[in-house]
N, C-alpha and C positions, 0 to 999 in steps of 0.2 A: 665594745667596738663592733659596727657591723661588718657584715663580709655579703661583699656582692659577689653571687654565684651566678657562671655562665652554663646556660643548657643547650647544648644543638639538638635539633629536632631533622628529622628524614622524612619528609611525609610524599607522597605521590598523591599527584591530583592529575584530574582531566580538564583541558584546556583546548577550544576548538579553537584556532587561529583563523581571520578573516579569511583567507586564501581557502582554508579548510570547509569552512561554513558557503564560501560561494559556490564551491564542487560538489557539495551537496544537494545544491539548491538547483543546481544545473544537473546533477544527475535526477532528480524529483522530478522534473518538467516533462510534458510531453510533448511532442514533435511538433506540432503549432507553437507552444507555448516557447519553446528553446528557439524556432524558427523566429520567431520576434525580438528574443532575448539575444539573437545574433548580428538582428539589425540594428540594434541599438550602439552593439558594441564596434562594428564598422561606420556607424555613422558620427561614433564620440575619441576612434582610432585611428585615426592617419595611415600606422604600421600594419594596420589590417587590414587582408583584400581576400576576396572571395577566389579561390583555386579551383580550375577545370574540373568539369563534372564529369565522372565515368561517361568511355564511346559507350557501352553497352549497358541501358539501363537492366537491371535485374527486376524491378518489379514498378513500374512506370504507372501503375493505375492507383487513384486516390479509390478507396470503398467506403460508400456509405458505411458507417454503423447502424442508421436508421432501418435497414433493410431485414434483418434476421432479429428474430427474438430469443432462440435458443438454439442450438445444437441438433441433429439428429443423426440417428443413424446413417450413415452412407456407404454408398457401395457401387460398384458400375460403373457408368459413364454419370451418373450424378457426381462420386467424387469430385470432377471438373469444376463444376458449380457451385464455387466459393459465393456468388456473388445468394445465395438460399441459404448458406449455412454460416453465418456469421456468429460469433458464441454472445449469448448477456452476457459483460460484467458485472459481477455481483454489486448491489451497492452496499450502505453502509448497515444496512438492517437485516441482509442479506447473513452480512458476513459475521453480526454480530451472534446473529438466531443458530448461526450453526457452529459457534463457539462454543454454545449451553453445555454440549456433551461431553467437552472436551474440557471441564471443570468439575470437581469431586461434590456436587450437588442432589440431593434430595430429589423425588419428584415433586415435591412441593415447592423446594424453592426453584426449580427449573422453571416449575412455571411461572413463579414469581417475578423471577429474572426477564423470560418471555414478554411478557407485559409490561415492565419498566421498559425495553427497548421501542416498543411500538409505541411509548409517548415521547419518545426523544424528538426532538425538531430535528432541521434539515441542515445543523449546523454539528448534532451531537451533543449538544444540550439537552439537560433536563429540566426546563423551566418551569415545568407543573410542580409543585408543592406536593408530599407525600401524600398529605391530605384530601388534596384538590382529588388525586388520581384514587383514592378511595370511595370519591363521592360519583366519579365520572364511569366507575364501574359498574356491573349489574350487582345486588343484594346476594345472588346465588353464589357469588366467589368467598365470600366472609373474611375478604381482605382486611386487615389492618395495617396499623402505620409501622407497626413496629416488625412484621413480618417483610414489608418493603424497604426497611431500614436495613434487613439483611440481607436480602438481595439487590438495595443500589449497594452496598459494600464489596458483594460478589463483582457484580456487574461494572465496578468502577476497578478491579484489576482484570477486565478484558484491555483488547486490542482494539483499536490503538490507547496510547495516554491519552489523557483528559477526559474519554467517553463518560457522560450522562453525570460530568460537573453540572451546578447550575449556573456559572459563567465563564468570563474571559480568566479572570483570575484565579477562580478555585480551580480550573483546566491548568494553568499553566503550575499552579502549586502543585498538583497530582503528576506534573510532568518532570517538573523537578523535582520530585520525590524518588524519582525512578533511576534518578543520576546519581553517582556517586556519594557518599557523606565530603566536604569540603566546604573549606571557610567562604570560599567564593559562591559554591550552593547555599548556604545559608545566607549570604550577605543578597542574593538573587531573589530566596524567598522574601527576605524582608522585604524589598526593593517591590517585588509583585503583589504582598499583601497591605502594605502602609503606603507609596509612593506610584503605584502603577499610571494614577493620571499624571505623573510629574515625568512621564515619557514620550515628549510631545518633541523633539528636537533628534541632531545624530548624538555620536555613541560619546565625542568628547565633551558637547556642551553639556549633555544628560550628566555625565561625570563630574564634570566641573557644579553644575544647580545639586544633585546626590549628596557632595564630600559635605555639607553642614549637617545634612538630616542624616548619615551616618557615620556619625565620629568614630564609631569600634572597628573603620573599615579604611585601611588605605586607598590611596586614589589608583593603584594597579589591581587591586582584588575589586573596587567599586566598576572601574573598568572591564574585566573580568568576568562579572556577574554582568552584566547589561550585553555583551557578548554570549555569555552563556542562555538568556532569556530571549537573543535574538533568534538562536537555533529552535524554538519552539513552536510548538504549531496551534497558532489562534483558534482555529476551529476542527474538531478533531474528526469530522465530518471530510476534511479535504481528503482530493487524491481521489475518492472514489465515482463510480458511476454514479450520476444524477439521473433522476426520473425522467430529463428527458435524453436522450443521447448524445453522442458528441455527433458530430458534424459531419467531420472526415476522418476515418483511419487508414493512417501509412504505415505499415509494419511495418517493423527495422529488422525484422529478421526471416528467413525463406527456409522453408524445409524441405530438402530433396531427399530421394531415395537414390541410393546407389549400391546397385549391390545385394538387396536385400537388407541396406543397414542406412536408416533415415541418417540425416546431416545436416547443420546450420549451417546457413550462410545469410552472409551481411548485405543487406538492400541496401549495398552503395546510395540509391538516390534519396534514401529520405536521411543521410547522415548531413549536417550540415559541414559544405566541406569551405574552413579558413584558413592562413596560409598567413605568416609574415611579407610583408611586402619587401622584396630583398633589394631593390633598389635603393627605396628609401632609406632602408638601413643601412646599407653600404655607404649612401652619401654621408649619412651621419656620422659614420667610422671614420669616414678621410676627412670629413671637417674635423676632428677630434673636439666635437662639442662636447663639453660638460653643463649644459643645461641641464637645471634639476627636473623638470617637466619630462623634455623629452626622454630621459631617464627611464623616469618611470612609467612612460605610456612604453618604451619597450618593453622593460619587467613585465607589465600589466598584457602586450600582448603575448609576451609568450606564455603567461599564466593562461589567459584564457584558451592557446590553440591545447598547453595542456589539459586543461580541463575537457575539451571537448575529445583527445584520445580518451584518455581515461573514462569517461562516459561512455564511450564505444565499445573498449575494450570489457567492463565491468557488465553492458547488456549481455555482448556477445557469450563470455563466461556463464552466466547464466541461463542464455540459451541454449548452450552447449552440455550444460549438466541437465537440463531441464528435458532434452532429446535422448539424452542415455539413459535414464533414469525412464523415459515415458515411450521407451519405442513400441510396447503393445498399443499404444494409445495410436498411435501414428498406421500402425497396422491393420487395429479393428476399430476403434472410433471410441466414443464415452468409456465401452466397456472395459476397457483395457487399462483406465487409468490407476494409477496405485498412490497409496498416502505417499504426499510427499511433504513438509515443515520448512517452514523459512530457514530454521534454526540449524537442519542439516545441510541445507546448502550453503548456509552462510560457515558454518563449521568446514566443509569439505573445501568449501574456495579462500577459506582465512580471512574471511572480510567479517563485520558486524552486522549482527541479525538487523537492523536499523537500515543499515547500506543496502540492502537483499532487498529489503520493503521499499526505501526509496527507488531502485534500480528498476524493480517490476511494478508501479505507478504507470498506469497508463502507457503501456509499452507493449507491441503487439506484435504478435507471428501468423506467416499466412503458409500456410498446407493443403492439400486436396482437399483435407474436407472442412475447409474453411477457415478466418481467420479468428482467433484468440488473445486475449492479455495473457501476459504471460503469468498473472496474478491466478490465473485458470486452472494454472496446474498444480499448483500447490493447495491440492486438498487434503483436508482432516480426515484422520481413522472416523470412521462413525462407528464401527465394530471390531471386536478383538474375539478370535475365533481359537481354535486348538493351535492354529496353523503360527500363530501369535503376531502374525504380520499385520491383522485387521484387513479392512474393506474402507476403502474410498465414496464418502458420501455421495458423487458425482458416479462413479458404480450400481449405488443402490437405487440408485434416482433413474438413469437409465433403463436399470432392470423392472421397475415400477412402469416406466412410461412404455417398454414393449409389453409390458403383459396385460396392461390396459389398452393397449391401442388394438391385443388382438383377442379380447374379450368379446365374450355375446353381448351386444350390443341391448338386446332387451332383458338380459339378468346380467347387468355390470356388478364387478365385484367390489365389495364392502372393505373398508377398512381391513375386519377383523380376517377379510378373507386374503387379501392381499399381503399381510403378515404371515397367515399359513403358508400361502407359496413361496414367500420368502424363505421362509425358515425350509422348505424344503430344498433350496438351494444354499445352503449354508447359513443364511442370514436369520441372524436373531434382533431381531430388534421389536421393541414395542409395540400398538396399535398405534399407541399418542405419537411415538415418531413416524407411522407410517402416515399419519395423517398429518403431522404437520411438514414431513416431506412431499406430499402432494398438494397442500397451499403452496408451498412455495413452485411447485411445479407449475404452479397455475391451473391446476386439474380439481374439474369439482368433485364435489361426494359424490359416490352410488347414487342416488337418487336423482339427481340433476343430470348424469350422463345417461339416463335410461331413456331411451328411443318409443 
């Protein structure tokens, strides 16, 4: 006789809910991009009306970004002259190249690593073939396939997910790779490696066309997974600086001194300020309509004026730790700046390292000596000294760019000599990193700057 055994099982899973997924997507945007996503959502809400703008704007000027190319020292009545000192945001090769050190690599596969980046497209793809990129090389490197097989392996658990896949789909599998173990991740992977073209519709028809080609999967976990695939990010390339710049930057955040001790505040005017519209709603209360529509465009607008606090309040927090943490930077300029990691701010403020990265996308501060992403501040150790705290790559790059700019001009110094000086200010670091710190500086060899 058989015997049917019941087993309960306890398991936790991650699960974004719609509500949750749009607050991200709204926290990710940048102040153009949110300013449009605002118009949309008063021109498709009724309950939603745009609320009085601060009497006293705090920071009333759009700044080119196109204006400055880097940072420099300042001091004097130049501090004023924001409109000279506007910071690069790094872009995607930027921030990849200066990731190499901060991973337990070889000098040989660093540089291996180095050179898969500089063939990635402008999307974050690696569409050249191992092969291809051994033939595209000089003979004097003695690359092989199998040496760059180990370093895109390296290079594909950099930042962000999906870097230097070869498409849409192997990005989004390396993205959910990164997610939790859950039957919903797994039922996601299938869904992106066997079905991806069959994602042509919203989330319930796709469910409904899904439930035949995955029988091992209920229709709430197939659901689930197509949710879960929607939070990913197509090209892993987004979010950052393009080659050519943006347009216009509004800071959403102002730095003052008071006191001797800098401070955030909120530029009021680039916050987009909505509001329920309290008439409308009130009429709808004394009608005691139960229309299911208008139901839910309430719901729907109080969701969105939440979301837009919560957007505000999540920069703000972040500018806030970002000024306590960098007040030499505010004091004396580049030089002052110190490591700071996504990871600890996201740990100090209780939010996910994920949240930190979307919060600081394109999102800008303006100070005397000009304005910054807030992506700016958060630089990597480049060096770990006795003192055990390390040095700020954005430190050692500054200290390079004064001791070239006040070099003899017809014996400029060399690589090998500009590591000695380093190193006689504490800094140890290679030739190969002094020089590949001064590409990226945009500063040529000894040779090219000799007068």
């Amino acid at each position: 006789m058989s015997q049917n055994h019941l087993h309960l099982k306890l398991r936790q899973t991650q699960q974004l809910s719609q509500n949750l997924q749009h607050s991200l997507r709204v926290l990710q945007m940048s102040g153009q991009e949110l300013e449009r996503e605002v118009e949309d959502w008063l021109a498709d809400n009724p309950l939603l009306e745009r609320a009085a703008e601060p009497e006293t704007p705090l920071e009333p000027t759009r700044l080119s970004a196109a204006i400055g190319q880097r940072a420099q020292g300042i001091g004097g009545d130049d501090a004023e002259n924001v409109w000279e000192n506007i910071a690069k945001e790094d872009n995607l090769y930027t921030y990849l190249h200066a990731q190499v050190c901060e991973h337990p690599l070889d000098e040989q596969e660093a540089a291996h690593v180095h050179i898969l980046i500089d063939f990635l497209d402008e999307h974050g793809y690696l569409t050249d073939s191992l092969e291809e990129i051994v033939e595209h090389t000089p003979l004097e490197w003695m690359l092989s396939e199998s040496d760059l097989e180990t370093a895109l392996a390296h290079l594909q658990n950099f930042d962000p997910p999906g870097i230097a896949t070869a498409n849409l789909g192997e990005s989004l599998l390396h993205q959910l790779s990164r997610l939790p173990a859950s039957p919903e991740r797994r039922c996601a992977a299938q869904i992106v490696s066997r079905h991806l073209d069959r994602l042509k519709h919203g989330v319930h028809q796709n469910c409904t066309h899904l439930a035949k080609h995955l029988p091992d999967f209920d229709a709430d976990t197939i659901k689930t997974a197509l949710e879960m695939i929607g939070t990913l990010n197509p090209f892993p390339a987004y979010g950052f600086a393009a080659d050519t710049p943006t347009a216009y930057i509004q800071p959403e955040v102002v730095i003052k001194e008071h006191q001797g001790v800098w401070h955030a505040v909120s530029n009021e005017t680039t916050w987009p300020r909505v509001k329920i519209n309290s008439e409308l709603m009130q009429a709808l209360n004394e009608a005691g309509s139960t229309d299911p529509v208008w139901k839910e465009k309430a719901a729907e607008a109080r969701q969105k004026v939440d979301m837009l606090c919560q957007r505000k309040s999540t920069v703000m927090r972040i500018a806030e730790y970002i000024v306590d943490k960098q007040q030499d930077f505010f004091h004396f300029g580049e030089i002052g700046l110190v490591p700071m990691l996504l990871k600890d701010c996201a740990q100090y403020l209780e939010l996910a390292e994920s949240t930190i990265s979307r919060a600081v996308n394109q999102k800008y501060l303006s100070c005397p000596r000009g304005v910054f992403p807030l992506r700016y501040f958060f630089t990597q150790t480049a060096v770990t000294g006795e003192d055990e705290e390390g040095i700020s790559q954005s430190v050692i790059k500054a200290l390079m760019v004064q001791i070239i700019d006040s070099e003899n001009k017809h014996k400029p110094y060399s690589d090998s000599q500009l590591m000695k000086l380093l190193q006689q200010q504490g800094i140890n670091i290679s030739r190969r990193t002094v020089a590949k710190y001064r590409d990226l500086l945009n500063i040529p060899a000894a040779g090219k700057r000799r007068v």
